[in-house]
C-alpha positions in Angstrom: 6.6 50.4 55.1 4.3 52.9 53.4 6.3 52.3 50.1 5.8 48.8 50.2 2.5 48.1 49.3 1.8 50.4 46.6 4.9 49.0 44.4 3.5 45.4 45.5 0.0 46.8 44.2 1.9 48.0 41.2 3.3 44.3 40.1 0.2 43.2 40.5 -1.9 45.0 38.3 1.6 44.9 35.7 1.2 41.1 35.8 -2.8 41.4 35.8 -2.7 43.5 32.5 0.3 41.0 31.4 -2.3 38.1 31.8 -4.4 40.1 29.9 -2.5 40.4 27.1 -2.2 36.5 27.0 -5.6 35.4 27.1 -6.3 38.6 24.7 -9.1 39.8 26.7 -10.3 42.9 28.4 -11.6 43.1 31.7 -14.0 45.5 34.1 -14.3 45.6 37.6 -17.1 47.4 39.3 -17.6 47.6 42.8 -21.5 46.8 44.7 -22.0 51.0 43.8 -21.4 50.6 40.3 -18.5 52.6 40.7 -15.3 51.7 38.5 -12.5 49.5 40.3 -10.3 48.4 37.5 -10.1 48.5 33.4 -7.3 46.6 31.3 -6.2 49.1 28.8 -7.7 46.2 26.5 -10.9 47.7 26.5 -9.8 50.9 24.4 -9.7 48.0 21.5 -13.3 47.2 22.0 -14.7 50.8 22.6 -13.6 54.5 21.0 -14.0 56.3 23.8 -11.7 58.1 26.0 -8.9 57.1 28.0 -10.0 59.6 31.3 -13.7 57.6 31.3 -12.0 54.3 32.8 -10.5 56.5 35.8 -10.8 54.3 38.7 -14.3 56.0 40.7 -15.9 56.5 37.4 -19.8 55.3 37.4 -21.2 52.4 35.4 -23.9 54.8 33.7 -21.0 57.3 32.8 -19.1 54.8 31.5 -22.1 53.7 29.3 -23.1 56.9 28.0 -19.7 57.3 26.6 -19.9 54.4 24.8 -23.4 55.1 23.6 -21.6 58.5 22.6 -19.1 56.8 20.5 -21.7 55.0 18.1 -21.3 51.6 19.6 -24.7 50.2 20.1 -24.5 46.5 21.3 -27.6 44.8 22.9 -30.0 45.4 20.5 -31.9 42.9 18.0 -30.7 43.1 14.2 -34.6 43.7 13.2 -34.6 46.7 16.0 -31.2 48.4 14.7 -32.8 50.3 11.9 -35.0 52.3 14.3 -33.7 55.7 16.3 -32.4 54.4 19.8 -33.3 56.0 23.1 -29.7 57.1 25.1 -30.9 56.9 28.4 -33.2 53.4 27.7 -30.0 51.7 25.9 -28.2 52.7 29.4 -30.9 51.1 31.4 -31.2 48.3 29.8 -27.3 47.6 30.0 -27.2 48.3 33.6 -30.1 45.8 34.5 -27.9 43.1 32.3 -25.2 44.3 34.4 -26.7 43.4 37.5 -27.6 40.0 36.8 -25.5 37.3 38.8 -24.7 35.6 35.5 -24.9 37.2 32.2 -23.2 35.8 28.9 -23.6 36.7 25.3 -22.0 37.9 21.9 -22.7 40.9 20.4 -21.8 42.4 17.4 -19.7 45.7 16.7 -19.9 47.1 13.0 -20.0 44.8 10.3 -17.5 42.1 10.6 -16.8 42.5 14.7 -18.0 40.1 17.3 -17.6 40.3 21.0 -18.0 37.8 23.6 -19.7 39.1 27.0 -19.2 37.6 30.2 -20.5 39.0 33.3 -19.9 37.6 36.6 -22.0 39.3 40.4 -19.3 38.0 42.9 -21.1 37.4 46.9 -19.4 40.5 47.9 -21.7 42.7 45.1 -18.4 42.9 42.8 -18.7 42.9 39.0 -16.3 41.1 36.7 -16.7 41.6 33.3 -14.4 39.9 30.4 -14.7 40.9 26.8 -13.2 38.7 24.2 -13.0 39.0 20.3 -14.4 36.1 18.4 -14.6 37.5 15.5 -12.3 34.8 14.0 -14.4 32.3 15.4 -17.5 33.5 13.9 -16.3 34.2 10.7 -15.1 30.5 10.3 -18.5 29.7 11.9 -20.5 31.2 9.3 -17.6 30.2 6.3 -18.8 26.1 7.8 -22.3 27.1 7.9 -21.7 28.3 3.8 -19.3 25.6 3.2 -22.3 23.1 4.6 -24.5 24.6 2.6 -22.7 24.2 -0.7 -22.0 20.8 0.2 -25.6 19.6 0.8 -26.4 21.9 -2.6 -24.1 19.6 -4.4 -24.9 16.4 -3.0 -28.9 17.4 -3.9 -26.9 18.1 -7.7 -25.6 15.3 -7.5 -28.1 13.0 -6.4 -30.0 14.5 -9.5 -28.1 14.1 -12.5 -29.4 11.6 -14.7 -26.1 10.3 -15.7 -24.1 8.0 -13.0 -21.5 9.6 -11.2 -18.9 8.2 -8.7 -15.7 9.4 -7.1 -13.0 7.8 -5.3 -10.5 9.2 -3.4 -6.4 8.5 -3.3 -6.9 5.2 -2.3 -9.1 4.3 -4.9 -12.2 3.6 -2.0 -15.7 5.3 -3.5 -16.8 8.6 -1.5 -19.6 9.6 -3.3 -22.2 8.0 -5.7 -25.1 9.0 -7.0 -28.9 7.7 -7.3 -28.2 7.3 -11.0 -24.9 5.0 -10.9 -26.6 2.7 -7.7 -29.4 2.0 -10.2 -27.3 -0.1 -12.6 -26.1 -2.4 -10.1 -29.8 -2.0 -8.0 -28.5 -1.3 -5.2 -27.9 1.7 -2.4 -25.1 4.2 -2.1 -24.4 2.5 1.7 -23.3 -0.5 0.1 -21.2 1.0 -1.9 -19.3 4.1 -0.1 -16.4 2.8 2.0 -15.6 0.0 -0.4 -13.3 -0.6 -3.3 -14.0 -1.8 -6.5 -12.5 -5.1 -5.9 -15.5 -5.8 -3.5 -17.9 -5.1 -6.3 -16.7 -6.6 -9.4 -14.9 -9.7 -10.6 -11.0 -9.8 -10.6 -10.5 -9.0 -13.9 -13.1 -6.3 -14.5 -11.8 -4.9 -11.2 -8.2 -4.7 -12.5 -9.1 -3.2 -14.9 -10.9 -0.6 -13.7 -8.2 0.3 -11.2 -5.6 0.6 -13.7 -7.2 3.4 -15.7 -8.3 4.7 -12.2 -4.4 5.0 -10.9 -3.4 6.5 -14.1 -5.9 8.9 -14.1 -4.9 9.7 -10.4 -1.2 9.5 -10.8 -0.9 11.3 -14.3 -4.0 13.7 -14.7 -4.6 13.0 -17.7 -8.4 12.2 -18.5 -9.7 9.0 -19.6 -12.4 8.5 -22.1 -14.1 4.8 -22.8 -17.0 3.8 -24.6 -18.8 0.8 -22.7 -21.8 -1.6 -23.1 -22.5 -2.5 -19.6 -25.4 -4.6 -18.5 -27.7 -3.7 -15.7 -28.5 -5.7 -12.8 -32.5 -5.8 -14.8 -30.8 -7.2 -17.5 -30.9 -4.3 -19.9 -28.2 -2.9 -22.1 -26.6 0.7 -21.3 -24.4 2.3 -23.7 -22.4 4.7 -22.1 -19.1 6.8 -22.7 -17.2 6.6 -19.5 -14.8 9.8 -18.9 -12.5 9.9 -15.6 -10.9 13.2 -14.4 -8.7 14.0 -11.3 -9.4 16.6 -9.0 -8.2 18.2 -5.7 -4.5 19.4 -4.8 -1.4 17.4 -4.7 -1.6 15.0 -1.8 -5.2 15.3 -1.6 -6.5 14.4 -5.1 -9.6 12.2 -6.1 -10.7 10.6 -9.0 -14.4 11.4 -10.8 -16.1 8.9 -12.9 -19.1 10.3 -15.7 -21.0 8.0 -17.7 -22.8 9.6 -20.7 -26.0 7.3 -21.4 -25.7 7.2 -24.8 -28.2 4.3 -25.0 -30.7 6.4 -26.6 -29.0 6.9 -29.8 -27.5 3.3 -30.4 -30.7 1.7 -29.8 -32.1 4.1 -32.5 -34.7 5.7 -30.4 -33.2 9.1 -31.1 -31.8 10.2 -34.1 -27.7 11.3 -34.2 -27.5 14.5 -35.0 -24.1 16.1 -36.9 -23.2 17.5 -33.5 -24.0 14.2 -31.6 -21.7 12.0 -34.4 -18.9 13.2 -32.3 -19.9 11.8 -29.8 -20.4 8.4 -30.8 -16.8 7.8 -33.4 -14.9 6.3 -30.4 -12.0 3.7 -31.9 -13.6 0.3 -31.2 -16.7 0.9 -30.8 -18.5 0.1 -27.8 -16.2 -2.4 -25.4 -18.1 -4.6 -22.9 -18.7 -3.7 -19.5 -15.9 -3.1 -17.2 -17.5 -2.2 -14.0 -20.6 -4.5 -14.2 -20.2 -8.5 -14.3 -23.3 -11.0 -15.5 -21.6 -14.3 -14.4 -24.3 -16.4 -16.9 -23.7 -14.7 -19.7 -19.9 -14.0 -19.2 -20.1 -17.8 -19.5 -22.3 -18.2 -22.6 -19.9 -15.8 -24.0 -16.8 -18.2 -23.1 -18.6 -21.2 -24.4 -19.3 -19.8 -27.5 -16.0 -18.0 -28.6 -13.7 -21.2 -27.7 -15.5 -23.4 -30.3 -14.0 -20.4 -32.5 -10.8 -20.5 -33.9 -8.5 -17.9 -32.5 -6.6 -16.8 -35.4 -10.4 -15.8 -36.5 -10.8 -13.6 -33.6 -7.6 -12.0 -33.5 -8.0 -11.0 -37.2 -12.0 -9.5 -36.8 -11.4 -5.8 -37.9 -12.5 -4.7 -40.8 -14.2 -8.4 -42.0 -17.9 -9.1 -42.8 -19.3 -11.8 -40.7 -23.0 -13.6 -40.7 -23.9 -15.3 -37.9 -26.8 -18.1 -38.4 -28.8 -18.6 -35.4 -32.5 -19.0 -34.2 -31.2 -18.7 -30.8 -32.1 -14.7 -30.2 -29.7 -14.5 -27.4 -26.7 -16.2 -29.5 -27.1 -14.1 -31.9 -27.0 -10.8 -29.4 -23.9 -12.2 -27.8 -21.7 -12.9 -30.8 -22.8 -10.0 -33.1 -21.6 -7.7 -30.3 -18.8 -9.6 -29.8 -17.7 -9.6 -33.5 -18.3 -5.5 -33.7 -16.6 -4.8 -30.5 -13.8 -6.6 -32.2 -13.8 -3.8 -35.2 -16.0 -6.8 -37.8 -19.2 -5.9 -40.0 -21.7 -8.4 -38.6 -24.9 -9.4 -38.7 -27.7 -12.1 -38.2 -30.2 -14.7 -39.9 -32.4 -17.2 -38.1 -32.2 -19.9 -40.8 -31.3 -21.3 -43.8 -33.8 -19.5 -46.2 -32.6 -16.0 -45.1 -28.9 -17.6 -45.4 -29.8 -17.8 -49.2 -31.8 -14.9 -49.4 -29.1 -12.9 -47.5 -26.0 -13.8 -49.7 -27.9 -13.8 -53.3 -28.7 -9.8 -52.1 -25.0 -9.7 -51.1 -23.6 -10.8 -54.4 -26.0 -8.6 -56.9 -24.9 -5.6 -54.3 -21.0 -6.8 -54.8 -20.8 -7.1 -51.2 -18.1 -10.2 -50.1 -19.2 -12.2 -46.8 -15.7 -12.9 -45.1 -17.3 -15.8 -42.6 -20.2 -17.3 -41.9 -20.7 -18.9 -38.2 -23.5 -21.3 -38.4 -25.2 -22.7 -35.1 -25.5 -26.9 -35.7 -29.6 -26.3 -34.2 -30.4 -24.6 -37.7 -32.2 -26.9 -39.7 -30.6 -28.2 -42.4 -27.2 -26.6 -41.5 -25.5 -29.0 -43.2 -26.1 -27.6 -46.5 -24.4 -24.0 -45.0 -21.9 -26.4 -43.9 -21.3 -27.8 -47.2 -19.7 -24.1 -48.9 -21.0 -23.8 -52.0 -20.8 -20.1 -52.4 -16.8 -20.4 -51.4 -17.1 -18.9 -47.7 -15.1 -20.1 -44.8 -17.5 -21.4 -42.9 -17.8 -22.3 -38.5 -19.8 -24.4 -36.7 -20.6 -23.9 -33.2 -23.0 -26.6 -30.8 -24.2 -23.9 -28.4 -26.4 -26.7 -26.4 -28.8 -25.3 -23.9 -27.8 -21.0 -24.2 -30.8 -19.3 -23.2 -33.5 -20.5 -20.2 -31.7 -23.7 -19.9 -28.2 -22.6 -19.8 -27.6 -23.5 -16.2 -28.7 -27.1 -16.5 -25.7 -27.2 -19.0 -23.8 -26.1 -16.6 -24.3 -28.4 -14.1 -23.7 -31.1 -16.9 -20.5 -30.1 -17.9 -19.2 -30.2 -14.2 -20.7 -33.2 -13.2 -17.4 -34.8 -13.3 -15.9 -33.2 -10.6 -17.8 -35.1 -7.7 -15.8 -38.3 -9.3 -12.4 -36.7 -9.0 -10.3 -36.0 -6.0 -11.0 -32.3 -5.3 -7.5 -30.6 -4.2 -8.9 -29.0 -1.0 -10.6 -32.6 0.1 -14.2 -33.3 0.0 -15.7 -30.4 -0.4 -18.3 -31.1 -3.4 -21.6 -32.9 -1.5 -22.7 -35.7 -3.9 -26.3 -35.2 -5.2 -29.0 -37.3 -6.0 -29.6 -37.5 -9.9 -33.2 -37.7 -9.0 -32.9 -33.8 -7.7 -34.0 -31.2 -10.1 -30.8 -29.7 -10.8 -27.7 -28.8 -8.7 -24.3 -27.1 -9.5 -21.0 -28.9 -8.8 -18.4 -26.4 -8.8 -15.4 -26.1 -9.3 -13.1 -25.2 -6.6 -9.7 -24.9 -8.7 -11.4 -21.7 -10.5 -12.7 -20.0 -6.9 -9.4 -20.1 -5.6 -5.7 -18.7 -7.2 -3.9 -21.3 -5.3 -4.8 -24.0 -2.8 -1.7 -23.4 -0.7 -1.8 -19.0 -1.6 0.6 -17.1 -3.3 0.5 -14.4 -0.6 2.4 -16.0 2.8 1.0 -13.2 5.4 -2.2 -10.9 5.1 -2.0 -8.0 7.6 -5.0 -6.6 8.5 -4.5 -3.3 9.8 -6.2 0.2 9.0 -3.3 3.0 11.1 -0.8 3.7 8.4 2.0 3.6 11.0 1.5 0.1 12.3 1.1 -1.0 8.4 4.7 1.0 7.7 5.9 -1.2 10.6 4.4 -4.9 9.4 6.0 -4.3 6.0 9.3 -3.3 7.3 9.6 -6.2 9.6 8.0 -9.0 7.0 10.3 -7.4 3.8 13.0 -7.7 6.3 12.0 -11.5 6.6 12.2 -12.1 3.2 8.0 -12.8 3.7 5.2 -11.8 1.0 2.5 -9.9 2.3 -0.7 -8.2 1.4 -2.2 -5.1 3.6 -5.7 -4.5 4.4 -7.2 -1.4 5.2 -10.3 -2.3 7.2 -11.9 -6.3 7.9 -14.0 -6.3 4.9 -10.6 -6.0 2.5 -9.7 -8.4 4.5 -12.0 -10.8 3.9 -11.8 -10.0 -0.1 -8.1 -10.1 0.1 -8.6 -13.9 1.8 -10.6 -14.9 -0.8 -8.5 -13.9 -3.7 -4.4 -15.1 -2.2 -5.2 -17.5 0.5 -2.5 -16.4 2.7 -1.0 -19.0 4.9 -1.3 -16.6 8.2 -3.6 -13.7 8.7 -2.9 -11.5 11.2 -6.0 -9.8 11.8 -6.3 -6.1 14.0 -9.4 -6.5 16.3 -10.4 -2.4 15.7 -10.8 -1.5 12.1 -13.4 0.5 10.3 -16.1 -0.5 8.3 -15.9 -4.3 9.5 -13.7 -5.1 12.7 -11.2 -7.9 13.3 -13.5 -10.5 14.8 -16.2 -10.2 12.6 -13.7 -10.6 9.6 -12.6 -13.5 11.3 -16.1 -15.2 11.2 -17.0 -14.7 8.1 -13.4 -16.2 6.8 -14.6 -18.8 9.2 -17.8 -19.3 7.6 -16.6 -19.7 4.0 -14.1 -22.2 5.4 -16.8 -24.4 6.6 -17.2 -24.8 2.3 -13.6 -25.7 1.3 -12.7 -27.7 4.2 -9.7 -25.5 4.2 -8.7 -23.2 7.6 -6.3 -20.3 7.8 -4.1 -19.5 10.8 -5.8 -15.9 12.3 -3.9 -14.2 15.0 -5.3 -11.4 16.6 -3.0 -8.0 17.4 -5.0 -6.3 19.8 -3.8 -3.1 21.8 -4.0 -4.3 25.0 -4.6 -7.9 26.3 -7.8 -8.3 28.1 -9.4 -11.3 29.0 -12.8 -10.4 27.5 -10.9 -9.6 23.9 -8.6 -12.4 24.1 -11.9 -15.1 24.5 -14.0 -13.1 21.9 -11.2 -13.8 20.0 -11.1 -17.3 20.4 -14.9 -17.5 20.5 -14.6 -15.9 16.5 -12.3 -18.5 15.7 -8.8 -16.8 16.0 -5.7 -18.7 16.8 -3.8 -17.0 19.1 -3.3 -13.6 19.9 -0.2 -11.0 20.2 0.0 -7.6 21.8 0.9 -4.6 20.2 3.6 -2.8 19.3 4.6 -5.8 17.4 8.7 -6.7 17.3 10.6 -8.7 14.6 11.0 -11.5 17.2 7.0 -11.6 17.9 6.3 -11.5 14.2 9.2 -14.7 13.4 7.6 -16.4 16.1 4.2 -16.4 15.3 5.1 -17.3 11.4 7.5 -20.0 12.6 3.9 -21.2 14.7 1.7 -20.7 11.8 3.3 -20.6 8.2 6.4 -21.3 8.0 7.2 -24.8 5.9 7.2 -27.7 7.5 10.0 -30.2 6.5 8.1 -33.3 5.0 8.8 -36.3 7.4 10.2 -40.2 5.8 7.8 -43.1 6.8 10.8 -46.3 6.5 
């Protein structure tokens, strides 16, 4: 019987230091006397000292004094380490910590060491103590504390460049923009971060963009454009545009410059041999691609139709005089002629036309066109060609502060025609100042939507598992990342069914839903919108309902759901004979 218990004993404290081992910490067991009950061998990794001083019996103060022997001094303050420590007041002080009924810390041992301390006074005067190394720990602690540091140092860079600066991420949504780009569009980096560009420009600029964006991010290669762009003030900015890719496979991102050359092509600084470089780009300056300026996009499109197109296509390389009093005419088609590779420039009237060409003839200089606005006095004798040059007539009526009163006259025709979404253009008095009719053929790609299902839905999985189960259903379909893609993708393929996920970043499911809603209310037109919630509750189902929804299905989502739901919603109906 006297054999038993020490062997028992024995398995004990081989599964105790076993345990040890696994949690990779040491432990020290004193008794009320300060007298030593138990040490993992552990502690040898923690303290050089040796083996014989962790002897079951041995006192606390020994035990201290040879670790105070060994060079290990832990419980002092960094600004007190320099100075010559006392033996026997570094042992004092360690054993009134001891005694404490609750004592936690971490100290550090040499340079790169860190220890956690845990002390524990047990009813019965016992003291547990466990030493673990977080050295790790602390090391990536301070490696975040640098890593946060550089990253607030180059946001304050970035925020401080003068030239704009963006950068997108795989999927093509802006992460970071600084103060310099949010100034041409006059707005904040909020409004902007989270968002693609097709929720800040126009289709077509937006297209564009994203092309040279994905072949910047799928190739690496750089991409270099020279662009006029007009800020949100009105003002011109001449910038070269460069894109780079950055970031390791899988993880790469897309960074946008813009180099303000606006300086030098205005003339208000001088090019110097080193800045010429700079400015030869082929073509010239393009228009803008990431900014839009709906009024004078519009001048620009009235002017250049009353143009022959055989005349534009063949610009490069020709001289062209443009004839105009009209100071924003003339700003509008001189930069469109030298953006199209022509020689061009402006008079006001017909006594510089005469003046102009008499200087052009003694120089030997040919004029290949002359474009001649019909509000220049006298025009017709510009018109009449006496000098041999083919000559254009445009009737630019009302460009400039009364453009938009043009306009309105232009469209007024609509609110007499059947409008192909129903009555949707509210007739106006004639007696009002002004009004705009529009024109609801050019807001929409397609009354009926060339995209069957939108799928709202931001966890890749779930979007993996829509486009498997619609593809399979022969079905077109457009995903959305978050409700506010939503809402854009709505507006630009007029899906017949939406089926809209109620939790979504940057804009949920039922708010997307009411503002799809809200536009509605303007085209008379309304969308099927089912909700796929997680689970069905009876408060989400009737927020739902309340945002205008139509129904509602539970995920995960089957084949059979999705057909049935389509088949509900979408799916053709067969036209029915009246005899």
């Amino acid at each position: 019987m006297n054999d038993v218990a020490p062997s028992d004993a024995h398995i004990r404290l081989g599964m105790f230091e076993a345990a040890c081992d696994i949690l990779a910490a040491a432990v020290i067991v004193y008794d009320r006397n300060d007298c030593l009950v138990f040490a993992s061998r552990q502690v040898l990794r923690y303290f050089p000292i040796p083996p014989d001083t962790l002897t079951p019996g041995a006192r606390l103060r020994d035990v201290l004094g040879a670790i105070f022997d060994s060079g290990v001094r832990y419980g002092i303050a960094p600004d007190q380490r320099h100075k010559a420590i006392n033996r026997e007041e570094w042992i004092s002080t360690r054993i009134s910590a001891h005694w404490r009924e609750q004592h936690e810390t971490v100290e550090r041992l040499g340079r790169d060491r860190w220890i956690h301390f845990r002390k524990r006074r047990l009813p019965n005067g016992y003291n547990v103590t466990t030493l673990v190394d977080v050295s790790e720990q602390k090391k990536q602690e301070e490696q975040w504390r640098l890593d946060l540091e550089r990253i607030a140092l180059t946001e304050e860079i970035l925020e401080t460049l003068p030239s704009p600066m963006v950068i997108k991420d795989r999927n093509l949504t802006y992460i970071a923009v600084n103060k310099a780009f949010c100034a041409i569009y006059d707005t904040s980096a909020e409004s902007v971060l989270g968002r693609t560009i097709w929720a800040l420009a126009d289709a077509e600029s937006a297209g564009r963009i994203e092309a040279s964006d994905r072949a910047v991010l799928e190739t690496g290669e750089p991409f270099t454009l020279a662009e006029h762009i007009i800020r949100a003030d009105g003002s011109d900015l001449y910038v070269v545009t460069r894109k780079y890719r950055i970031g390791a496979p899988g993880h790469h991102a897309v960074v946008t410059v813009m180099d303000d050359l606006s300086a030098f092509v205005t003339g208000e600084r001088a090019v110097a041999d080193g800045d010429d470089a700079l400015m030869r780009v082929p073509g010239g300056f393009v228009e803008a691609q990431n900014c839009f300026d709906p009024v004078r996009d519009a001048e620009r499109r009235l002017l250049l139709t009353q143009l022959n197109p055989e005349d534009l296509g063949a610009m490069a390389g020709r001289r062209v005089l443009v004839v105009t009093p009209n100071p924003r005419i003339e700003d509008i088609l001189v930069g469109e002629f030298k953006a199209r590779g022509a020689d061009c420039c402006a008079v006001t009237g017909l006594r510089e036309y005469e003046a102009f060409l008499d200087l052009a003839i003694r120089h030997a200089l040919s004029v290949d066109l002359v474009v001649v606005d019909d509000n220049v006095p006298d025009h017709g004798e510009i018109l009449a060609n006496r000098h041999g040059i083919a000559t254009r007539l445009i009737v630019p009526d009302g460009i400039g502060s009364d453009f938009m009163r043009v306009l309105v006259e232009e469209h007024e025709l609509l609110s007499e025609n059947e409008s192909p979404l129903g009555d949707i253009v509210t007739p106006v008095s004639l007696s009002d100042d002004w009004y705009i009719a529009t024109d609801i053929a050019t807001m929409l790609p397609a009354a009926i939507g060339d995209v069957e299902v939108l799928v709202a839905e931001d966890n890749q999985i779930n979007q993996f598992v829509f486009s498997q189960i619609l593809e399979g259903m022969g079905i077109s379909h457009r995903i959305a990342e978050n409700g506010e893609e939503a809402v854009m993708l709505w507006r630009k393929h007029q899906p017949r069914l939406v089926l809209m996920d109620i939790s979504m970043p940057v804009m949920n499911g039922i708010d997307a839903a009411m503002e799809i809603r809200e536009a509605e209310k303007l085209t008379g037109t309304h969308t099927p919108i089912v909700a796929v919630t997680a689970q069905a509750l009876n408060v989400d189902m009737q927020n739902c309902m309340d945002a205008g929804m139509d129904d509602y299905i539970t995920k995960p989502v089957s084949p059979d759901m999705i057909e049935a739901i389509y088949r509900r919603y979408a799916a053709p109906r067969p036209e029915k004979s009246v005899a």
